[in-house]
N, C-alpha and C positions, 0 to 999 in steps of 0.2 A: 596714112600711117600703115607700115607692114609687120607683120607676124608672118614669120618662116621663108623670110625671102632668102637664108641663104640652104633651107633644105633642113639636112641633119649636117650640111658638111661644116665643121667650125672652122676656127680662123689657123692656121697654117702656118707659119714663115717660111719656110723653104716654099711650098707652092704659092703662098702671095707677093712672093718676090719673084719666081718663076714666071706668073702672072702678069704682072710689073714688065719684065723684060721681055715677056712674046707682045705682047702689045705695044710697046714702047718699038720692034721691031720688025712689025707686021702692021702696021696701023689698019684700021678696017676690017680685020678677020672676025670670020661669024662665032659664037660662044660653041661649037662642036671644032671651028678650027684652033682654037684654044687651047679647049682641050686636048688634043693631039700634042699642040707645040709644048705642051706644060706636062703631060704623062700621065695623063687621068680620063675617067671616063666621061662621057658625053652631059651625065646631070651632073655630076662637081664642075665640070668647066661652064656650065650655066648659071651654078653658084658664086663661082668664083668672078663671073664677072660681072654678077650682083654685089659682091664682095666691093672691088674696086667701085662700081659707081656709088654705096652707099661710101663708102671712103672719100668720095670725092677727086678719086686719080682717075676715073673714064671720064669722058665727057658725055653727057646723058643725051645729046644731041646727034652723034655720031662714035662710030666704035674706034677710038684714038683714047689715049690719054689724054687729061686737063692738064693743065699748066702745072698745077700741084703733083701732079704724077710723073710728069715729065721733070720737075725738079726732083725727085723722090729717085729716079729711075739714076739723075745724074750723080746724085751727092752720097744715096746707100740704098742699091741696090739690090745689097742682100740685107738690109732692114736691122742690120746690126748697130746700131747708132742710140743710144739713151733720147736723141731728141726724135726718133723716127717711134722708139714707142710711144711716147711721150704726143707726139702729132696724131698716131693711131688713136689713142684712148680718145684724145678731145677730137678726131673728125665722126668715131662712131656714137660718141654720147651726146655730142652738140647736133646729134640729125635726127630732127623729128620723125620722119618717115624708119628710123632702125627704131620700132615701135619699143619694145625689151631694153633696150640698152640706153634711149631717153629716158626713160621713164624713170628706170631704177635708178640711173646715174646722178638726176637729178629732183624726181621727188619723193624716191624711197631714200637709196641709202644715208644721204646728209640727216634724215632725221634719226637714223638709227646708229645707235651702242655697239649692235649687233645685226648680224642676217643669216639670214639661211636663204637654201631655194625654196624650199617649203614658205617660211614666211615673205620671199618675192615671190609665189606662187601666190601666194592671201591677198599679199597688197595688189596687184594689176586686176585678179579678177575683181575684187573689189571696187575697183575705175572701171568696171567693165570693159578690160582687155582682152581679147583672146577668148572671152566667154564661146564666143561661135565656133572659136578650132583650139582647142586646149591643146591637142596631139601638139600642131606648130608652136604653141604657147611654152608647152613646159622645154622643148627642144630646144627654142632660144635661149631658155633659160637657162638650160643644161649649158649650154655654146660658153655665154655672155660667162658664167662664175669658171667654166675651163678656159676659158681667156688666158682669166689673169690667175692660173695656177702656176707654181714655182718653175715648172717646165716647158711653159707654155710661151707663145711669142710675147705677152704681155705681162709676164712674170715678175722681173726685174724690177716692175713698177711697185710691187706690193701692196697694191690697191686693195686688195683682201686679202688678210693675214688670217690661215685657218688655226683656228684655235681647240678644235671641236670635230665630231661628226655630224657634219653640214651645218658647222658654225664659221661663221669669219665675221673679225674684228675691221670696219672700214676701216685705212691707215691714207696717211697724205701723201701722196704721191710726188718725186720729184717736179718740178717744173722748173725747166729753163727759162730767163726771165724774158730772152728773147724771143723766146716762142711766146710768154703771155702776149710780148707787143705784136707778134702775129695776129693771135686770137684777136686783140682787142682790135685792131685797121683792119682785120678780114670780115671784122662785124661791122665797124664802121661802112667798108664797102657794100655792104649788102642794107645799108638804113640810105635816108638823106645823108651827106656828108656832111655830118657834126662840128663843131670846134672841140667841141667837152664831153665826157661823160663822168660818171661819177665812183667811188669807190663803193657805195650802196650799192649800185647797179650791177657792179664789177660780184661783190658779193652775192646777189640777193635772184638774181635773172636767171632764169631755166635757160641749158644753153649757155653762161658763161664760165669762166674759168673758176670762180668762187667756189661754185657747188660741184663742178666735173673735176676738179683738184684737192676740193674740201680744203679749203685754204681760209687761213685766219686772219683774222684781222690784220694785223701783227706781221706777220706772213708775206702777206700781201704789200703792206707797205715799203717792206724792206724789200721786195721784188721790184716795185715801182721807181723806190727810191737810186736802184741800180740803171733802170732805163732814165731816170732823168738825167743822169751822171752821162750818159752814152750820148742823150742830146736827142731821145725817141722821143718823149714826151715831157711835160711838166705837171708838178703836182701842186697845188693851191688852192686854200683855204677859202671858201665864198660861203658865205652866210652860215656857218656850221656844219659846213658842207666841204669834203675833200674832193675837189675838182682835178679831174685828169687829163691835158691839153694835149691835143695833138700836134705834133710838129713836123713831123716826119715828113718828106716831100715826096717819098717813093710810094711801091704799092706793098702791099701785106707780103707778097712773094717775095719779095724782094728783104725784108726782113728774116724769111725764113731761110734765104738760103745764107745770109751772116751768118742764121744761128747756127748750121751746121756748120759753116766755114770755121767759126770760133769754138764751135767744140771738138774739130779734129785734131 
């Protein structure tokens, strides 16, 4: 897990899309030639392509974009897209390694009415987070809540509605239903390949859409109920239990870029 890997620098849209496209267009270039190609200096361009790999568009292996960035690069480039925020929120909160933005996304704020930084300050060190670098600690923290400010790349979402000074109200976030079936075969991809998983699970798992969308019961179902209709998956009733079939024959990417195709 990491604290402060992306510096003080937050998250961006014009330079993570800038980002996006020097890499997409340079494949291989070192994080100083980055920065040059993108018009910052040498520690943001370090950042920033800590940025992408905790996003999941570098490839941790080699300095290229992933398959996901390379679809991201083709479908909206400059990140203006409801399903590209929407992708960001659930690739930074669903990554255990973005130590701040797990954590809170999944087992601070679903329990909470309310938050602050101050009381996500209480609750991580409390897990003892960040205890050994608090400087990195409260920065992410600063980063993570200017996110999703009203001006912010991840604004739109309304994921925290300020109500207060250094009050925000959690709010549920849109989710396209085809991005859930994203989520849910990019997780499958990454287990044993399942047949089923559950609507508990769906809810209830650090890391799924349930708690990173705050999504209801209710919510959910009518979400699901659209992908059965689409012929992604099936929904059925086993032992008092609502089972969720996979059916789909392609891969998670492959579903992602529908979803953009059908939201333009």
């Amino acid at each position: 897990m990491s604290v402060g890997f992306s510096y003080t620098f937050g998250l961006d849209k014009a330079t993570l899309s800038a980002a996006i496209q020097a890499l997409g267009r340079k494949p291989g270039i070192s994080e100083f030639d980055l920065a040059r190609e993108i018009g910052v200096g040498g520690k943001k361009g370090i950042a920033y392509n800590a940025w992408l790999l905790y996003l999941g568009f570098r490839n941790p292996s080699a300095r290229e974009l992933s398959s996901l960035g390379r679809l991201v690069l083709t479908m909206d480039p400059h990140l203006d897209s409801a399903v590209s925020q929407q992708l960001l929120h659930y690739q930074l909160c669903s990554n255990p390694n973005a130590t701040v933005w797990w954590t809170l996304a999944n087992q601070v704020i679903p329990r909470l009415n309310e938050i602050s930084i101050a009381k996500a300050t209480q609750a991580l060190k409390s897990m003892g987070i960040g205890i050994t670098n608090m400087k990195n600690m409260r920065s992410d923290i600063g980063i993570f809540f200017a996110t999703y400010a009203p001006d912010r790349i991840l604004g739109p979402l309304n994921y925290l509605k300020m109500v207060g000074v250094d009050t925000y109200v959690p709010n549920k976030p849109e989710l396209n239903p085809l991005l859930l079936a994203f989520i849910l075969y990019g997780r499958r991809e990454g287990k044993l390949r399942t047949s089923t998983t559950s609507i508990e699970s769906i809810m209830s798992e650090d890391g799924q859409a349930g708690k990173i969308f705050l999504l209801a019961r209710d919510h959910l179902l009518d979400l699901l109920r659209q992908l059965e209709f689409k012929g992604i998956i099936t929904v059925a009733r086993v032992a008092d239990l609502d089972n969720i079939g996979y059916t789909f024959e392609g891969e998670a990417i492959d579903i992602l870029r529908m979803c953009y195709k059908e939201a333009r």
